[in-house]
C-alpha positions as CSV (number, residue, x, y, z in Angstrom):
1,X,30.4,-49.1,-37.8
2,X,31.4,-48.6,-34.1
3,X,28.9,-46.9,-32.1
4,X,29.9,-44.9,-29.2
5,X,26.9,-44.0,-27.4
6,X,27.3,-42.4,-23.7
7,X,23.6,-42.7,-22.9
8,X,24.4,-45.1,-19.8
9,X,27.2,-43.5,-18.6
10,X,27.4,-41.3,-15.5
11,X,29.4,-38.0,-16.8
12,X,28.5,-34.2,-17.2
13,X,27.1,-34.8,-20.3
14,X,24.2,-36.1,-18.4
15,X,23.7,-32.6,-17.2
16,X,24.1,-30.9,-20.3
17,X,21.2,-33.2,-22.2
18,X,18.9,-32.7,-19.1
19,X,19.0,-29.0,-19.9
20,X,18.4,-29.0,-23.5
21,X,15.5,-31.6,-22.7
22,X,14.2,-29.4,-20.0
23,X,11.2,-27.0,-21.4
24,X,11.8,-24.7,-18.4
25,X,15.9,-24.8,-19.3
26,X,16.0,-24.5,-23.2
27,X,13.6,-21.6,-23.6
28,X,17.0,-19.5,-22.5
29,X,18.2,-19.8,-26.4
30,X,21.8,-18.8,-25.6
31,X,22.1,-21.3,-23.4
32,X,20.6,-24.0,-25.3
33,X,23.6,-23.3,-28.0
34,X,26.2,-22.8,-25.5
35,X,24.7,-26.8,-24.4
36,X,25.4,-28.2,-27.7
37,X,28.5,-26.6,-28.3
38,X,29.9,-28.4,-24.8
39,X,28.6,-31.4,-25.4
40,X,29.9,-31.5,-29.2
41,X,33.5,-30.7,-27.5
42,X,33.1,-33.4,-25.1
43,X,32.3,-35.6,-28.2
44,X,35.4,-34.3,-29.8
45,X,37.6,-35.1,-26.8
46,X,36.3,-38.8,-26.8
47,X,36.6,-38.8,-30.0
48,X,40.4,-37.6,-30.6
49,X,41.5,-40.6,-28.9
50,X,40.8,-43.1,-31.7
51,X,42.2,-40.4,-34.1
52,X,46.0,-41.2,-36.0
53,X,49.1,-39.9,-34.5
54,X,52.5,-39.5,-34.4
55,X,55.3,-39.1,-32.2
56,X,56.7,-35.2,-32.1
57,X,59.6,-33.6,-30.0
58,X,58.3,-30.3,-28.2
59,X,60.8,-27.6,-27.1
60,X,60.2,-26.4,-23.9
61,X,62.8,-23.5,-22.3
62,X,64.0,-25.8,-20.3
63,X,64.8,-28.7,-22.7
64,X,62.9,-31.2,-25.2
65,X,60.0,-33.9,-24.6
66,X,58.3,-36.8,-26.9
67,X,54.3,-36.4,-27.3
68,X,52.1,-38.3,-29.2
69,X,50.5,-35.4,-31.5
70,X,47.7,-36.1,-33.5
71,X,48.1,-35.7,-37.2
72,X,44.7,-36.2,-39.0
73,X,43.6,-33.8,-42.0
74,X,40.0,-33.1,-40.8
75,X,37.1,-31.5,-42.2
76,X,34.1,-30.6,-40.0
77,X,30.8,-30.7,-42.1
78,X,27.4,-29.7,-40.2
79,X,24.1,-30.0,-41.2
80,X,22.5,-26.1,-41.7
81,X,21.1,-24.6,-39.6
82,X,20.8,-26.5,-36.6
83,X,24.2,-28.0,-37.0
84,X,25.8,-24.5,-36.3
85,X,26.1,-24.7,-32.2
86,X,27.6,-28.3,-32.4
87,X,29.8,-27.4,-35.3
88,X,31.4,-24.7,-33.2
89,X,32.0,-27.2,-30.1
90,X,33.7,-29.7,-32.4
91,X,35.6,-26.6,-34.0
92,X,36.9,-25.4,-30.4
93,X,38.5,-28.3,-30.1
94,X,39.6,-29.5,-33.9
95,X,40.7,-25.6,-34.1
96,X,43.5,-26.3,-37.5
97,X,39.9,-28.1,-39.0
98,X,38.6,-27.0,-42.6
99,X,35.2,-26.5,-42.4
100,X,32.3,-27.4,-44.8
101,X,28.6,-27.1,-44.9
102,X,25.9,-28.2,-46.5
103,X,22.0,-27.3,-46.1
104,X,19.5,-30.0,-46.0
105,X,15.8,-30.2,-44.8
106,X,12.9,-32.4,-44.5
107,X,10.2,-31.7,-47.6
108,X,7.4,-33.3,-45.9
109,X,5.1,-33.8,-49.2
110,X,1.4,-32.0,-48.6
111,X,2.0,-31.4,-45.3
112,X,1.7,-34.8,-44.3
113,X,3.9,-37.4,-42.7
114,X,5.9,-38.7,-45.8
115,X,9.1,-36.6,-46.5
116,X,12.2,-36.3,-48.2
117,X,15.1,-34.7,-47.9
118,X,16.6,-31.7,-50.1
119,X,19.5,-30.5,-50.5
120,X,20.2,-27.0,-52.0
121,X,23.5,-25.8,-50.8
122,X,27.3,-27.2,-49.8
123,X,30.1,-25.5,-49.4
124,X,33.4,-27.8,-48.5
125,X,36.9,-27.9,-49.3
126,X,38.2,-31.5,-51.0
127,X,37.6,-34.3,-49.0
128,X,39.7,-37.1,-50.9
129,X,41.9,-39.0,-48.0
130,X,41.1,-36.6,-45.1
131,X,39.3,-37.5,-41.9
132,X,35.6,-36.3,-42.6
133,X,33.4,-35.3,-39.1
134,X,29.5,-34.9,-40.1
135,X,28.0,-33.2,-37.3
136,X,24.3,-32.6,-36.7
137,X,22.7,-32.5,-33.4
138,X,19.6,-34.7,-34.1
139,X,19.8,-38.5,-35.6
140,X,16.1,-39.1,-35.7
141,X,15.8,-41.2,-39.0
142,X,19.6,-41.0,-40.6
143,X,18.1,-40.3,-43.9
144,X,19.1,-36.8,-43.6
145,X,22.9,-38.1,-42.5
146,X,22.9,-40.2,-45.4
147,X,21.5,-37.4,-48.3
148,X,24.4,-35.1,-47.3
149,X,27.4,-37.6,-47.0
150,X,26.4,-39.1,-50.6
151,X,26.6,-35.3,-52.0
152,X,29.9,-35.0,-50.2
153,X,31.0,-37.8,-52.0
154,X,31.2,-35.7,-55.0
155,X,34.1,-34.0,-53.5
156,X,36.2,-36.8,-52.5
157,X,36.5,-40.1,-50.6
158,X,37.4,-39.3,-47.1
159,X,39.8,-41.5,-45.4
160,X,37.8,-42.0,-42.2
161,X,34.5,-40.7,-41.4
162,X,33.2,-39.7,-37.7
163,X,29.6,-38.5,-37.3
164,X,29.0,-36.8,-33.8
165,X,25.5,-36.4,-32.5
166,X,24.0,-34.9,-29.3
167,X,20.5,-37.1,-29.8
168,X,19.1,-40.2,-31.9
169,X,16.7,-42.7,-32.0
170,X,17.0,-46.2,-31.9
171,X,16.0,-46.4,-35.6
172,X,18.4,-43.6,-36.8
173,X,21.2,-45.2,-35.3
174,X,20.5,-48.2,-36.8
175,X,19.7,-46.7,-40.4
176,X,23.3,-45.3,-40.3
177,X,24.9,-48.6,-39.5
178,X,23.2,-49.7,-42.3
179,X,24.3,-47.1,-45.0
180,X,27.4,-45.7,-43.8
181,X,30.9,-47.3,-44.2
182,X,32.4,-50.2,-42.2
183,X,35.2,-48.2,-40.5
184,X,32.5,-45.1,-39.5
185,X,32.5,-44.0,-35.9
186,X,29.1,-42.3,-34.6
187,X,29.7,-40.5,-31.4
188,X,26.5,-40.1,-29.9
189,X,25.4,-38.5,-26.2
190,X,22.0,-39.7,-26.1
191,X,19.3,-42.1,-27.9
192,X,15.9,-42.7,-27.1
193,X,13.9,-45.6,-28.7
194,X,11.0,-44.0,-30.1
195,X,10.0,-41.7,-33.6
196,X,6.7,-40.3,-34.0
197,X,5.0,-40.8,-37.0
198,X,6.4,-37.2,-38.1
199,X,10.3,-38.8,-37.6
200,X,10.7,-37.2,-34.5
201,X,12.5,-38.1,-31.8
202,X,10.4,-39.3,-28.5
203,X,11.0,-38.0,-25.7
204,X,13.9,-35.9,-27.3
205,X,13.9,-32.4,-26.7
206,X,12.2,-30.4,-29.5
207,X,13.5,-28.9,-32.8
208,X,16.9,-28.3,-31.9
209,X,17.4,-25.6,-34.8
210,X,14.3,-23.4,-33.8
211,X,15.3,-23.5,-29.9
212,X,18.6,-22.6,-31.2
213,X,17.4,-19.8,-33.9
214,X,14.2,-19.3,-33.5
215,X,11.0,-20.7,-35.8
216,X,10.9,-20.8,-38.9
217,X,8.4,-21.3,-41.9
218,X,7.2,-24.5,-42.2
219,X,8.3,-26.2,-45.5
């Protein structure tokens, strides 16, 4: 897997993360979306230039030019529900993208620290030789990540695979690199070392789909 993590790098994105970290910023719930959404088209931006392409002739009213134009069948899948505001920021930019989604959450058994993940809903378009781009604003462990790509399996084997996050930890990143193909790219704004003993991510920035949407029943 190649990881491209911006964490160290001096760019707006710093900005954007500092809001949705900020507890005085990311109460403002439209702007905590509108946050995600830029930085998953910053991602996309990054990420378009390791993306296949091919050399077209444009006519212009004047005459003709030569541009490299990318030519990749992609499919953006995110993660319900918190995966919406990111999915849309990837979508601004892939805009001739099919779209899938899948709903997954963490079970955590008797209200206690051990969980797992369950998945009750997808909704995709074949995936067999396209480019595949699972987006979901938090990487904490990667065990959700890794539920939903192996039910997306059942639709096809993509012929490249590109997760973008906005956060992770240490240990989710590395839990992908484990289970995820060779030739996957994880785009990634941020990552912070720690989990709490919940899976959390430390310092982070909160639950990223209830700042976005509001709470929810526990489950």
């Amino acid at each position: 897997m190649t990881v491209h993590d911006f964490t160290s790098q001096s760019s707006l994105l710093n900005q954007f993360i500092s809001e949705l970290r900020d507890v005085s910023i990311q109460k403002d719930a439209m702007r905590f979306r509108r946050n995600i959404e830029r930085v998953g088209e910053i991602l996309s931006y990054e990420c378009s230039k390791v993306l296949e392409n091919t050399s077209q002739t444009i006519t212009t009213p004047l005459g003709s030019k030569k541009m490299q134009l990318p030519i990749n069948d992609i499919v953006i899948c995110s993660i319900l529900r918190a995966g919406l505001p990111l999915h849309q920021g990837v979508l601004n930019y892939f805009d001739q993208a099919e779209n899938a989604f899948v709903s997954a959450y963490r079970h955590h058994i008797n209200d206690g620290d051990e969980f797992e993940i369950v998945v009750n809903y997808m909704a995709t378009p074949s995936l067999e030789g396209k480019t595949l781009v699972l987006v979901d604003p938090m990487l904490a462990t990667g065990r959700t990540m890794k539920s939903v790509y192996e039910v997306l399996l059942q639709e096809g084997t993509p012929k490249n695979l590109h997760i973008i996050s906005v956060l992770g930890s240490t240990e989710g990143v590395e839990y992908v690199q484990e289970h995820f193909p060779l030739h996957t790219h994880l785009w990634i704004a941020a990552v912070d070392n720690q989990l709490n003993s919940r899976g959390y991510i430390v310092p982070g920035l909160g639950d990223a789909g209830d700042l976005a949407y509001g709470t929810k029943r526990s489950n």
